[in-house]
Backbone as CSV, one residue per row, in Angstrom:
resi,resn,N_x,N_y,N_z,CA_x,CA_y,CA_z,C_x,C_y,C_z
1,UNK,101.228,75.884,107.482,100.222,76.594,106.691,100.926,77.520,105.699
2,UNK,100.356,76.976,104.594,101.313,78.279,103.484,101.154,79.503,103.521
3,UNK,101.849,80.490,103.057,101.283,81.933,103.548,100.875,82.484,102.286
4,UNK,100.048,83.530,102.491,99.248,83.854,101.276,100.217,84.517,100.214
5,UNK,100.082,84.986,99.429,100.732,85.749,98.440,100.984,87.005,98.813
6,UNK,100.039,87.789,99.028,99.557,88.788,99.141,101.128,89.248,100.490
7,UNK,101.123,88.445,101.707,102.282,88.039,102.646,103.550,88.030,102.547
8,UNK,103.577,87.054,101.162,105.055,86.454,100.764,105.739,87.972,99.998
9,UNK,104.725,88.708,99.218,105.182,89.810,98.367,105.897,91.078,99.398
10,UNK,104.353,91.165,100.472,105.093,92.346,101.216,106.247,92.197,102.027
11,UNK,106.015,91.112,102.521,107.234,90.798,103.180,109.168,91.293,102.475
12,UNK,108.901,90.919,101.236,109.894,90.945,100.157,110.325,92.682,99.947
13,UNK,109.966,93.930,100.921,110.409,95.334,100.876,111.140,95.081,101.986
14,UNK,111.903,95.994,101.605,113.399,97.088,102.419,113.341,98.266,102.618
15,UNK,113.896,98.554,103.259,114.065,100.346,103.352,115.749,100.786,103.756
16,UNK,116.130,101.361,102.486,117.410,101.669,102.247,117.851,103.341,102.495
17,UNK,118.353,103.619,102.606,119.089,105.035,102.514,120.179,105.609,101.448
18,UNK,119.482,106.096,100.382,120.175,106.206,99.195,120.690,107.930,99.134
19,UNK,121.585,108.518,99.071,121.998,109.851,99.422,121.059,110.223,100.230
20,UNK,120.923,110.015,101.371,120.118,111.054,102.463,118.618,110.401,102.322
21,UNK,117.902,109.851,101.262,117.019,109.822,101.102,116.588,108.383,101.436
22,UNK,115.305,108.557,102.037,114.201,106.644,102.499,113.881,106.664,100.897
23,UNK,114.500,105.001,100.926,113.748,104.531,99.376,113.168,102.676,99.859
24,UNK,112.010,102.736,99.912,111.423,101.413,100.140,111.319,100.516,98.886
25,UNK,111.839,99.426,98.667,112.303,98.737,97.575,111.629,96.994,98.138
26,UNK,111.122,96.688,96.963,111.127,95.307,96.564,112.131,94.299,95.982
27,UNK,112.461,93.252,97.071,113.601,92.702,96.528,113.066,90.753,96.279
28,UNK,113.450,90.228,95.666,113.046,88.787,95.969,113.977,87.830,94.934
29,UNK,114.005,87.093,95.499,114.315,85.886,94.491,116.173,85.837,94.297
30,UNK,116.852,85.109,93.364,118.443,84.646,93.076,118.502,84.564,91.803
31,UNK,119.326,85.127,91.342,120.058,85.059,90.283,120.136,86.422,89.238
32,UNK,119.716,86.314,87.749,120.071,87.677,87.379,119.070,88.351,87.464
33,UNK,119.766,89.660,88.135,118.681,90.832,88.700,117.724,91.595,87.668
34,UNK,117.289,91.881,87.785,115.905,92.622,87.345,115.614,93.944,87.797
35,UNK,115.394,94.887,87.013,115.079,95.881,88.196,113.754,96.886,87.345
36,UNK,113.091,96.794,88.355,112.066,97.241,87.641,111.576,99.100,88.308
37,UNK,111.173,100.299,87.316,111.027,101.082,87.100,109.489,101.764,87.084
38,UNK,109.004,102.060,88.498,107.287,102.587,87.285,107.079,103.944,87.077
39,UNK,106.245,104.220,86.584,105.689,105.389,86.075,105.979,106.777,87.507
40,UNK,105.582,108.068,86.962,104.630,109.090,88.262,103.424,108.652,88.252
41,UNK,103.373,109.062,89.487,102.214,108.793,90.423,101.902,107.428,90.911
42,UNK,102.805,106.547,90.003,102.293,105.021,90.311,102.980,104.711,91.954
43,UNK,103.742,103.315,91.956,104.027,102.803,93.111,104.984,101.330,92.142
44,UNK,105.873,101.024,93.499,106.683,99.642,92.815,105.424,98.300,92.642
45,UNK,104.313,98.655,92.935,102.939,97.556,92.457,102.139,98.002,91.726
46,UNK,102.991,98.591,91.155,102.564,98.549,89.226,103.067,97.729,88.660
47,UNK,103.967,97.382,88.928,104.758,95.697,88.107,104.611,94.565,88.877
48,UNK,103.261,94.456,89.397,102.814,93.311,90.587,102.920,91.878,89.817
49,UNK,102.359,92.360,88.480,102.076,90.743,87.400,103.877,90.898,87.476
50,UNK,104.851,91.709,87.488,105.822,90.780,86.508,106.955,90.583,88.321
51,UNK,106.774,90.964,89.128,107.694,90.808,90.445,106.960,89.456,90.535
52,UNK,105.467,89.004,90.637,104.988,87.929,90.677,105.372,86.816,90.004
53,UNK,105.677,87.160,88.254,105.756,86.271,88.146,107.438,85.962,87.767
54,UNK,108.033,87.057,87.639,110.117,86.867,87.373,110.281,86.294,88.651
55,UNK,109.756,86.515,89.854,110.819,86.251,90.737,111.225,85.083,91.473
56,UNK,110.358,84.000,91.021,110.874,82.647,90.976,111.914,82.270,90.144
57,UNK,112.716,83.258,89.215,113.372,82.920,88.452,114.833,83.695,88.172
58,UNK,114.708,84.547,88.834,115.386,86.221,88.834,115.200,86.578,90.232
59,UNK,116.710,87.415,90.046,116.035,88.355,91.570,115.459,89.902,91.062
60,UNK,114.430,89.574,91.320,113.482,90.747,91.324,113.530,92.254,91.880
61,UNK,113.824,93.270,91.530,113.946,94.475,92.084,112.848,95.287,91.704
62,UNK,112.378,96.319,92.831,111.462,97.380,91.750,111.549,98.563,93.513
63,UNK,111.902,99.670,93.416,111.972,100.599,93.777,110.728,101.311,93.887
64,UNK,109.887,101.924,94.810,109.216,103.170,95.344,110.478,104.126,94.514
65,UNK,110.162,104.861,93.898,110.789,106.061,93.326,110.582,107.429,94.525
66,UNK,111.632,107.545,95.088,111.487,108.677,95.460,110.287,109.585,94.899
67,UNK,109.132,110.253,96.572,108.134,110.715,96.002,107.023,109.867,96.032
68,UNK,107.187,108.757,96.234,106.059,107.749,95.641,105.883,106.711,96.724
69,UNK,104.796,106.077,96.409,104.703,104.903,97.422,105.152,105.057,98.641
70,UNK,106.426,104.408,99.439,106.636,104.265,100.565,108.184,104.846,100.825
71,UNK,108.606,105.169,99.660,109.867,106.138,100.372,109.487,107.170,100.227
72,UNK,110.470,108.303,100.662,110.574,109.429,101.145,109.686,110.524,100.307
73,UNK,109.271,111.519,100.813,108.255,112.401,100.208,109.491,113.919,99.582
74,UNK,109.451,114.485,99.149,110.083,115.585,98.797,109.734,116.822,98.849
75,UNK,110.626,117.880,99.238,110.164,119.502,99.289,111.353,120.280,98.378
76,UNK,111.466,119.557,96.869,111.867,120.185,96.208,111.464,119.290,95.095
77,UNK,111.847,120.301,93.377,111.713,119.565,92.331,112.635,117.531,92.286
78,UNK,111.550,117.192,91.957,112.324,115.998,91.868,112.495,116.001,90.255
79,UNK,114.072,116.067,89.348,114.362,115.660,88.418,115.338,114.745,88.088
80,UNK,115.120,114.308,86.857,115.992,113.100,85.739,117.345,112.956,86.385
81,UNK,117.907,113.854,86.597,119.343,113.540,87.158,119.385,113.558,88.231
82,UNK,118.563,113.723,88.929,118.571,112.923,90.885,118.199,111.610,91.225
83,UNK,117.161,111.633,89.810,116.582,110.067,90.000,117.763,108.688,89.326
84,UNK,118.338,109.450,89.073,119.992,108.737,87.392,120.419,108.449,88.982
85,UNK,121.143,109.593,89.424,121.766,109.395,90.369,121.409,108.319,91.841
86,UNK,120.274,108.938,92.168,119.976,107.913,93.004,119.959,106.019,92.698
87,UNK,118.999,106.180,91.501,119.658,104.623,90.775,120.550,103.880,91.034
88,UNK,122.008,104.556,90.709,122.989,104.426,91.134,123.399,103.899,92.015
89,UNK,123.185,104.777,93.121,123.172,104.730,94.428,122.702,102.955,94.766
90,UNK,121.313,103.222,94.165,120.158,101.648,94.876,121.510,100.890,94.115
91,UNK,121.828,100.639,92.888,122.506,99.585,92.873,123.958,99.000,93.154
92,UNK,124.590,99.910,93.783,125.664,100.005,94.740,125.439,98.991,95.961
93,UNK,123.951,99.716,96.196,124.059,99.657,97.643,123.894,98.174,98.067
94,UNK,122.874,97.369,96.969,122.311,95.984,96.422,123.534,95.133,95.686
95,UNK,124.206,95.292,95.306,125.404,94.863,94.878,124.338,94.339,93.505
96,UNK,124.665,95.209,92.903,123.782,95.401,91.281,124.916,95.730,90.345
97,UNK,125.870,94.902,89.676,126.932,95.778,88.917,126.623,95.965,87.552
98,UNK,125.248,94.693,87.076,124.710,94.679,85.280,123.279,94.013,85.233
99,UNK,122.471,95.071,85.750,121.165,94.216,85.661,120.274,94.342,84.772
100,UNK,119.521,93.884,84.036,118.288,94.407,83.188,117.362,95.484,83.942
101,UNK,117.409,96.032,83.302,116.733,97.436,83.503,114.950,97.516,82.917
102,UNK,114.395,97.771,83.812,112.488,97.614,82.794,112.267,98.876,83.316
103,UNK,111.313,99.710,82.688,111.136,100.909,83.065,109.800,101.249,82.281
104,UNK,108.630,102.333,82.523,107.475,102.698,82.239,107.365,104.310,82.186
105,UNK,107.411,105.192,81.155,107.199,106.567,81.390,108.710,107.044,81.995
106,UNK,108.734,107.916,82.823,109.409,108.708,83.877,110.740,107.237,84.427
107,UNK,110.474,106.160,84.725,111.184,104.907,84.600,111.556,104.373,83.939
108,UNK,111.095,104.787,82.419,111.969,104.426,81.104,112.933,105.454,81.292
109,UNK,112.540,106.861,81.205,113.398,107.734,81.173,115.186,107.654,81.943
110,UNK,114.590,107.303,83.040,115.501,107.451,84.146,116.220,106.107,83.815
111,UNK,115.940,105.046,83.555,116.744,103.865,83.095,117.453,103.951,81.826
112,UNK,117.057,104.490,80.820,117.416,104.614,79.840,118.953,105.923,79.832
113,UNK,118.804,106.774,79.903,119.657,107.887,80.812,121.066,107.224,81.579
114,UNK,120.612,106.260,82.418,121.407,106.044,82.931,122.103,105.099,82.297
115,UNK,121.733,104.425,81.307,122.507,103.662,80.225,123.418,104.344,79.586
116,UNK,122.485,105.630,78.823,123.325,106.051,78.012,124.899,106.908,78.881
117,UNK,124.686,107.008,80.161,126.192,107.685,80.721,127.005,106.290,81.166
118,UNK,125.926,104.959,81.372,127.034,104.377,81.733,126.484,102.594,80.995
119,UNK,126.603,102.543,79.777,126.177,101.210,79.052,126.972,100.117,79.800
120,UNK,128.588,100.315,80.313,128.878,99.129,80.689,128.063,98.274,82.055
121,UNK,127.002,99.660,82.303,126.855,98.541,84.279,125.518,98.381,83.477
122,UNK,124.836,98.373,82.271,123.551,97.266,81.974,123.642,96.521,80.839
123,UNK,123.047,95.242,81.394,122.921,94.212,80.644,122.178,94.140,79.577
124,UNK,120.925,94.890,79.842,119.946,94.711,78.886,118.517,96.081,78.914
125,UNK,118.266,96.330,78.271,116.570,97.388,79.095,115.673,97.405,78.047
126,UNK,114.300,96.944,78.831,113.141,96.895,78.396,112.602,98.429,78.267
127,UNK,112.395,98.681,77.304,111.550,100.816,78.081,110.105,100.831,77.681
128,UNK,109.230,101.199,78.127,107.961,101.277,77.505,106.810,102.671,78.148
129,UNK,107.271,103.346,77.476,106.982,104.722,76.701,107.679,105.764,77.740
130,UNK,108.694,105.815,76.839,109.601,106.577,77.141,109.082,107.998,77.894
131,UNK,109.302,108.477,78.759,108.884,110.073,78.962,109.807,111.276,78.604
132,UNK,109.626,112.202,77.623,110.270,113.611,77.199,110.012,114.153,77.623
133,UNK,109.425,114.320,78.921,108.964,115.481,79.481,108.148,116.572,78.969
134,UNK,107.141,117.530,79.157,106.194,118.203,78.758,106.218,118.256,77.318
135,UNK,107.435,118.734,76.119,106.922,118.205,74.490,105.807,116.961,74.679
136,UNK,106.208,116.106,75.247,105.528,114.421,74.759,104.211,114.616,75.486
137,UNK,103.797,115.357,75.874,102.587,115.310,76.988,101.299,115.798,75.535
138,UNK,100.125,115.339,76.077,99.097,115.526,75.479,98.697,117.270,76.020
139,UNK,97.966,118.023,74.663,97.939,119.087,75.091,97.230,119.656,76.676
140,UNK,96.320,118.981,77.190,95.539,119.284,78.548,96.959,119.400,79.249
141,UNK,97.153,118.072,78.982,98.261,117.812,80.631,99.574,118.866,80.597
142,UNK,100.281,119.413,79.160,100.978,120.185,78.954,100.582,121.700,79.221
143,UNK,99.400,121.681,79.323,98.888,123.245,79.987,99.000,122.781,81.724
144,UNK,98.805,122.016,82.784,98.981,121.997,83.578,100.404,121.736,84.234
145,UNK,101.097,120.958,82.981,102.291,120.876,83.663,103.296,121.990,83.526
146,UNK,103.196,122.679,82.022,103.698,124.030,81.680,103.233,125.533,82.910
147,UNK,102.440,124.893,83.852,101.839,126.421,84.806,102.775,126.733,86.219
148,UNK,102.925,127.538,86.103,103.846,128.544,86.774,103.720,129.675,87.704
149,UNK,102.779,129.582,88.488,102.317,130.645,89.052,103.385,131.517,89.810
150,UNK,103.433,132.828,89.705,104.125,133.596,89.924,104.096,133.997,91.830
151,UNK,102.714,134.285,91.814,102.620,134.694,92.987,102.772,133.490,93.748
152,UNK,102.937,134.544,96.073,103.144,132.751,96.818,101.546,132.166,96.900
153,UNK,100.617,133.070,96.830,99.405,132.437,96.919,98.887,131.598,95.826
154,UNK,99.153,132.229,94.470,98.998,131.018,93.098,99.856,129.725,93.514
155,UNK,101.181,130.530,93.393,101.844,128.823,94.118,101.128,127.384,95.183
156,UNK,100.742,128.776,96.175,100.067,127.068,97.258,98.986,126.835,96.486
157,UNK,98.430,127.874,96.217,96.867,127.163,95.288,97.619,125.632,94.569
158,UNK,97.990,125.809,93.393,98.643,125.751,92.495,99.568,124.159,93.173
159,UNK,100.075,124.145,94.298,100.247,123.121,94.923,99.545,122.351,96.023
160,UNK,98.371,123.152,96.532,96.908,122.439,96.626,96.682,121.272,95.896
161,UNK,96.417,122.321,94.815,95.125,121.723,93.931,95.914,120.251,93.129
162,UNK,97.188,120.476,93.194,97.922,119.237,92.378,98.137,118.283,93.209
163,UNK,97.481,118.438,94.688,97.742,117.479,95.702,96.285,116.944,95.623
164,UNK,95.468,117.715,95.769,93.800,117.424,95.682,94.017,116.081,94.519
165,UNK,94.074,116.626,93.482,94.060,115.811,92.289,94.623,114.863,92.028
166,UNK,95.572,114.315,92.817,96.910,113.166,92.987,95.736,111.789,94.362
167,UNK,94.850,112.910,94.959,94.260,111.808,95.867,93.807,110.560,94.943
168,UNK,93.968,109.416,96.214,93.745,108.090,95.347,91.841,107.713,95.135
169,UNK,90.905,108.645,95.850,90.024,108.347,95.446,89.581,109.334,94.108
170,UNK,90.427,109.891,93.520,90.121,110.726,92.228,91.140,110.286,91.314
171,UNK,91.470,108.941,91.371,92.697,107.936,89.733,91.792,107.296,89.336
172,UNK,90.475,107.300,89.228,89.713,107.066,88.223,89.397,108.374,87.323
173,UNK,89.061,109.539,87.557,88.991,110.125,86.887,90.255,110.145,85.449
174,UNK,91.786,109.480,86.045,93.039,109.485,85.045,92.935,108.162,84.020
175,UNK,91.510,107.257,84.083,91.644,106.244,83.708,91.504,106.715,82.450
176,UNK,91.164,107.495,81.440,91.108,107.686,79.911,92.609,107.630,79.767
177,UNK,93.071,108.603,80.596,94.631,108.864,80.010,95.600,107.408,80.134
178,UNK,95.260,106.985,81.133,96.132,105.708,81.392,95.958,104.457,80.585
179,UNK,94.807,104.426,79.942,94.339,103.071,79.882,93.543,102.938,78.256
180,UNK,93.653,102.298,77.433,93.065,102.263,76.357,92.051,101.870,76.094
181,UNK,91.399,101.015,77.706,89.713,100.804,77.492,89.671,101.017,78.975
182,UNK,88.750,100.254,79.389,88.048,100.334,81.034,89.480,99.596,82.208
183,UNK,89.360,100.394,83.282,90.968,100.064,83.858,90.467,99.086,84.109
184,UNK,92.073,97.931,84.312,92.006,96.688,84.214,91.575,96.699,85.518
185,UNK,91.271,94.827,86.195,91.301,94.314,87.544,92.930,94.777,88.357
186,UNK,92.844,95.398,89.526,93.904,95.598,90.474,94.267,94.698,90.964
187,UNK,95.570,93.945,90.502,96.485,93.190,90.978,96.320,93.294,92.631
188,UNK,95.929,92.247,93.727,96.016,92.164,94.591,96.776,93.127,95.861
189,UNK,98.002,93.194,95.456,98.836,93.660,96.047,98.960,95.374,95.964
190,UNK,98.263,95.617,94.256,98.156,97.090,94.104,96.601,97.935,94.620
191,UNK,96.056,96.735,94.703,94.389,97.156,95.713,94.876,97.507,97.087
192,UNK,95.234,96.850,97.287,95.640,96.469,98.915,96.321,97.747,99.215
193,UNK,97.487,98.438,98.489,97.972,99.834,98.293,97.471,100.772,98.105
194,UNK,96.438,100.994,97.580,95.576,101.724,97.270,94.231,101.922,98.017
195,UNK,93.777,100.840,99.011,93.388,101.093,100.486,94.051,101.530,101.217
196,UNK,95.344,100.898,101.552,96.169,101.655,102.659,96.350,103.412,102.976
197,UNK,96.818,103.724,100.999,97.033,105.252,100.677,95.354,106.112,101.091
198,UNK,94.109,105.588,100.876,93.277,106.084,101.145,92.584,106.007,102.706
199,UNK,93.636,105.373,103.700,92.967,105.667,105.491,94.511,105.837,105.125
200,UNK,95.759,106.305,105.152,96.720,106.894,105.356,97.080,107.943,104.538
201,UNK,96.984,109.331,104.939,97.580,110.404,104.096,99.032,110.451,104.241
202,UNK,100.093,109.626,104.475,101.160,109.583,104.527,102.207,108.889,103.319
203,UNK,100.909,108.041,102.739,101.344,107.095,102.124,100.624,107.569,100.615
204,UNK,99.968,108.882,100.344,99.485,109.389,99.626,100.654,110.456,98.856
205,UNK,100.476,110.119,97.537,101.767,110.918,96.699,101.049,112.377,95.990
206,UNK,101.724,113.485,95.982,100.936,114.385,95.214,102.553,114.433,93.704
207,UNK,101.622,114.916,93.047,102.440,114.710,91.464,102.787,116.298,91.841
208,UNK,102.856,117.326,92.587,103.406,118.713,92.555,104.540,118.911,92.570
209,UNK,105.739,117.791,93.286,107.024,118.405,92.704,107.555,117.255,91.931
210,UNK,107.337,115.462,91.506,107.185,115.603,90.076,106.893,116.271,88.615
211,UNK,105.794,117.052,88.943,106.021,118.052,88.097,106.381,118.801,87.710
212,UNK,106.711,119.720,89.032,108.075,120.678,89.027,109.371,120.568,88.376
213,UNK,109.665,119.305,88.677,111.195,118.479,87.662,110.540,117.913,86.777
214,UNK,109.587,118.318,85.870,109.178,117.260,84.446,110.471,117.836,83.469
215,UNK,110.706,119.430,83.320,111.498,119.280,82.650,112.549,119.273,82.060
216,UNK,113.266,118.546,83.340,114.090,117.987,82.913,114.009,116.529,82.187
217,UNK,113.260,116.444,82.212,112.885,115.102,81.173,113.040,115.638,79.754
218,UNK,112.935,116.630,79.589,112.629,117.474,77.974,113.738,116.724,76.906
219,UNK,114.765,117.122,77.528,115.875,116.148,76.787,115.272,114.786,75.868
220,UNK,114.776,113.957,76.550,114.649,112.736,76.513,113.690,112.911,75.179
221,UNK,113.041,113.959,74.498,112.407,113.957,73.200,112.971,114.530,72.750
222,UNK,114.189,114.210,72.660,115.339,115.032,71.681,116.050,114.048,71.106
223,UNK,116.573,113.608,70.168,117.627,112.845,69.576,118.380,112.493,70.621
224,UNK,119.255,111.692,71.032,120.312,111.856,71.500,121.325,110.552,71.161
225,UNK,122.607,110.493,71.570,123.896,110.302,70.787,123.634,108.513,71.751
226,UNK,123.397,107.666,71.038,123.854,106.301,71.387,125.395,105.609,71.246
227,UNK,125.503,105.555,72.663,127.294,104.941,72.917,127.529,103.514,72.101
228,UNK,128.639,103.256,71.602,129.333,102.300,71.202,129.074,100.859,71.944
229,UNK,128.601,100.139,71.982,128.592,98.977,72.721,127.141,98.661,73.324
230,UNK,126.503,99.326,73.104,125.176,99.636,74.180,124.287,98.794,74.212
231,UNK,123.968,97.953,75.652,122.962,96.577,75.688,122.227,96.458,74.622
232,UNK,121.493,95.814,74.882,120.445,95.270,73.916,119.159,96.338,74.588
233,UNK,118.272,96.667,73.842,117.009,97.211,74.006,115.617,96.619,73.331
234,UNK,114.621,96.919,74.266,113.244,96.497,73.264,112.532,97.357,74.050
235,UNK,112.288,98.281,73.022,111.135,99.543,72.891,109.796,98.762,72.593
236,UNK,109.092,99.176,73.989,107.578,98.797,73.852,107.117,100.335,74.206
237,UNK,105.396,100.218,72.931,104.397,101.917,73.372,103.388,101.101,73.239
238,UNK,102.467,102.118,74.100,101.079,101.633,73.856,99.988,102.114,72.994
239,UNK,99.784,101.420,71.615,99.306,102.358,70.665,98.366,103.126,70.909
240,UNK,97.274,102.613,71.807,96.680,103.812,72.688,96.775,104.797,73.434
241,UNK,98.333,105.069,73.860,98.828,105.966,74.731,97.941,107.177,74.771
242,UNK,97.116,108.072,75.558,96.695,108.980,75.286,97.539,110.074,76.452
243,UNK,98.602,110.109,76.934,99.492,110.676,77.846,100.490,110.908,76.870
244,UNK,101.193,110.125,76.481,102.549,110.120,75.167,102.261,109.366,74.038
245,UNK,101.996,110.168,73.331,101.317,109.633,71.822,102.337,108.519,71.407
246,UNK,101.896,107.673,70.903,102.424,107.007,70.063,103.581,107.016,68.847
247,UNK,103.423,108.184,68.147,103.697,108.935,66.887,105.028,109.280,67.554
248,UNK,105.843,109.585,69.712,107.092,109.879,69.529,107.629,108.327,69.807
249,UNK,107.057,107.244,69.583,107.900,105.704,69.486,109.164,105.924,67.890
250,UNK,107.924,106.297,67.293,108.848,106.648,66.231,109.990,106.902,66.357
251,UNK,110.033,108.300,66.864,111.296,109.076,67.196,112.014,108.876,67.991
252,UNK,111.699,108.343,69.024,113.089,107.128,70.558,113.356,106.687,69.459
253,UNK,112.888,105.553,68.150,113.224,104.298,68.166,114.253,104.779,66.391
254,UNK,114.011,105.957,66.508,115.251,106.361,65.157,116.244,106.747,65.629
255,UNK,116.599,106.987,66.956,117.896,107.591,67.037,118.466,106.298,68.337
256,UNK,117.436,105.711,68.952,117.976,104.396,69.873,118.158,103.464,69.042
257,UNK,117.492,102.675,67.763,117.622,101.659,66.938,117.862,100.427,67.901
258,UNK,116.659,100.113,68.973,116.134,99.199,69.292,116.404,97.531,68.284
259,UNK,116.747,96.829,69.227,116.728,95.653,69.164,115.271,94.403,68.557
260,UNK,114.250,95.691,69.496,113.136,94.995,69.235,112.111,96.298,69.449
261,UNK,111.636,96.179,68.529,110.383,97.529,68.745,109.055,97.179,68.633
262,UNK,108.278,97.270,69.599,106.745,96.612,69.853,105.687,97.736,70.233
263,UNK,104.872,98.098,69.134,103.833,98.806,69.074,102.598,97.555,70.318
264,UNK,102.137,98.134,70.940,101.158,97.637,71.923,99.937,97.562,71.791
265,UNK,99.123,96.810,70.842,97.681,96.939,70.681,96.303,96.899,71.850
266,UNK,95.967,97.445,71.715,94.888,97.535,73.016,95.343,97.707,74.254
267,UNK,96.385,98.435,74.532,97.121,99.299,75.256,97.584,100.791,75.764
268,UNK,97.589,101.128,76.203,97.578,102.306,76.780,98.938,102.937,77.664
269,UNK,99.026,103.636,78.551,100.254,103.955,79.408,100.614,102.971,80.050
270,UNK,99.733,102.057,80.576,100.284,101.079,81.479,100.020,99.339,80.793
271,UNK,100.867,98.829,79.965,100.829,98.534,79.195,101.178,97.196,79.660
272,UNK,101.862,97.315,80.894,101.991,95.552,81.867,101.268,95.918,83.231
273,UNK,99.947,96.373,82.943,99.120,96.209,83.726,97.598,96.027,83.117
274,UNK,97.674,96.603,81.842,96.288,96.252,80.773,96.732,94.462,80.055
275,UNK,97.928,94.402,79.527,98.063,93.433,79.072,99.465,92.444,79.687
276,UNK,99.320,92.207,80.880,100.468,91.292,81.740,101.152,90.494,81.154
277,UNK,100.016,89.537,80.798,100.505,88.097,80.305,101.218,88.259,79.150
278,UNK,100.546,89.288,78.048,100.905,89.607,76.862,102.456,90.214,77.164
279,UNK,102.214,91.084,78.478,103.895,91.981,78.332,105.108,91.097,79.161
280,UNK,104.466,89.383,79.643,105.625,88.942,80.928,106.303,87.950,79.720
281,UNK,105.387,87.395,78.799,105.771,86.740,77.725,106.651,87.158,77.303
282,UNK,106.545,88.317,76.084,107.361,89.310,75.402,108.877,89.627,76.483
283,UNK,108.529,90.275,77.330,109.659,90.042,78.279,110.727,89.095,78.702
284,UNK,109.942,87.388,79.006,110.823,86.684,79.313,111.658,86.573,78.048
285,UNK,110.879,86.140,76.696,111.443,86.199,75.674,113.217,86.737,75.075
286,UNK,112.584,87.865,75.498,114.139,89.160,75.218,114.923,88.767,75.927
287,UNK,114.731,88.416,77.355,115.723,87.909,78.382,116.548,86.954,77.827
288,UNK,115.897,85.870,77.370,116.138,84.283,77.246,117.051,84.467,75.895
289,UNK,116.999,85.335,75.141,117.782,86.362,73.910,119.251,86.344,74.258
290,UNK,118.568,87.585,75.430,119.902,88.315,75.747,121.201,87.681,76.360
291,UNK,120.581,86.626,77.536,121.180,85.418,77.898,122.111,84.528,76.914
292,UNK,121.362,84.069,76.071,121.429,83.174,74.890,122.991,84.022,74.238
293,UNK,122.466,85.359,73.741,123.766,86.209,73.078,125.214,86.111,73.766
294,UNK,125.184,86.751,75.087,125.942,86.533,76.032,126.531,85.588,76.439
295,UNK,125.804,83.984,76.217,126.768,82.579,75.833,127.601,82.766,75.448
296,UNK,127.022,83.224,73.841,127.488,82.787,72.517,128.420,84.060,72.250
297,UNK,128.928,85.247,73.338,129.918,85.956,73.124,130.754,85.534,74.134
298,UNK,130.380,84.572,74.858,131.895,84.173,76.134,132.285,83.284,75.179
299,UNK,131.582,82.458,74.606,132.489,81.079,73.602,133.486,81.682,72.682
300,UNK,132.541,82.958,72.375,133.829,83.383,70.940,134.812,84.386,71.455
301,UNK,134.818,84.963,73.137,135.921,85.528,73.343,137.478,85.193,73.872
């Protein structure tokens, strides 16, 4: 009897120990690795369409980000250079020495970052919408993420209320920000997660010390210095972004000078989850590129 999908996928997590820390990871499939990156607040089944459909072809990676999903929870700021670092770590530990890198928000960030300190261990990276940390934020969310309460009682409030608001039966209320029309159908595997998180408060993420480390993301809407040699890139935004405007694609894509730069129509933050097919296409594409290049630089070396 064949086993369902839904089976074959979960089956396909690990649980690793990356500096001290539980990181539950999706692994599947042979050959060149993949590693996929999602957003805050999301889970590694946010990239359900593309683990579904690369990993008959690729070995498929996508990480619970510390904080999230099913690894480890945190009682401190989680920032940019723990998450660089830990990266690291996952691909050590996986015997990962040059993989394509895909990343979304906070997972562009952190992939991208880790290129720029170390271009020789990636092959290639997809980014799609980069996160700068609070600059890039729309003004609402930059008043909540900019707040600081002084006192310890503002504080727990203050980390209450950012736990209240992280519950999974109140991510519809985030659907304007996420999504450029009505949220899409939930990928099987990301429903199924999203029941679990709601009869398990264990498996429930609060965005309070993601936020705490947003900024160190700040950097990341700043210019910064592109190394000599540096993979190939294709900058995807979602022209609907209403979280990270659109208007800073611009600015990643003047000082990264992208390979391939793709404005996202009828798109929003989650931009391979509104438009899959549209973003697994575009994707294999670049691959089949990058591959192709990489021939045609072993012949001529």
């Amino acid at each position: 009897m064949a086993i369902p999908l839904n089976e074959q996928l979960a089956q396909c997590q690990v649980q690793l120990v990356i500096h001290g820390r539980l990181w539950n990871v999706f692994d599947s499939g042979s050959g060149t690795p993949i590693v996929f990156l999602h957003n805050g607040g999301g889970s590694l089944w946010n990239w359900a369409h593309q683990l579904q459909y690369f990993s008959p072809a690729y070995r498929v990676i996508a990480p619970d980000l510390p904080g999230f999903g099913r690894s480890q929870r945190s009682s401190e700021p989680l920032d940019l250079n723990s998450y660089v670092k830990g990266l690291s770590g996952l691909l050590n530990s996986l015997g990962c020495p040059r993989p394509i890198l895909v990343g979304n928000c906070i997972g562009s960030s952190i992939a991208l970052k880790f290129a720029l300190q170390k271009p020789e261990k990636v092959a290639a990276l997809a980014l799609f919408n980069v996160c700068g940390g609070v600059p890039m934020l729309n003004p609402s969310l930059q008043f909540w993420a900019a707040l600081r309460p002084r006192t310890f009682f503002g504080k727990a409030f203050h980390q209450y209320l950012t736990t209240i608001l992280s519950h999974p039966c109140l991510q519809r209320l985030n659907s304007r920000l996420l999504y450029a029309g009505n949220e899409p159908d939930l990928h099987p595997m990301l429903s199924q997660f999203v029941k679990q998180q709601q009869r398990d408060p264990a498996l429930r993420a609060s965005l309070y010390w993601p936020a705490m480390g947003l900024n160190s993301f700040n950097s990341m809407s700043e210019p910064q210095q592109r190394p000599p040699h540096f993979p190939p890139v294709l900058l995807g935004w979602g022209a609907q972004n209403r979280t990270l405007a659109a208007s800073w694609a611009t600015m990643i894509a003047e000082w990264l000078a992208p390979d391939q730069f793709w404005l996202i129509e009828n798109a929003g933050h989650m931009p391979m989850y509104e438009q899959p097919e549209l973003v697994n296409e575009r994707l294999e594409d670049f691959f089949k590129k990058r591959q192709s290049a990489d021939r045609e630089n072993k012949l001529l070396a």
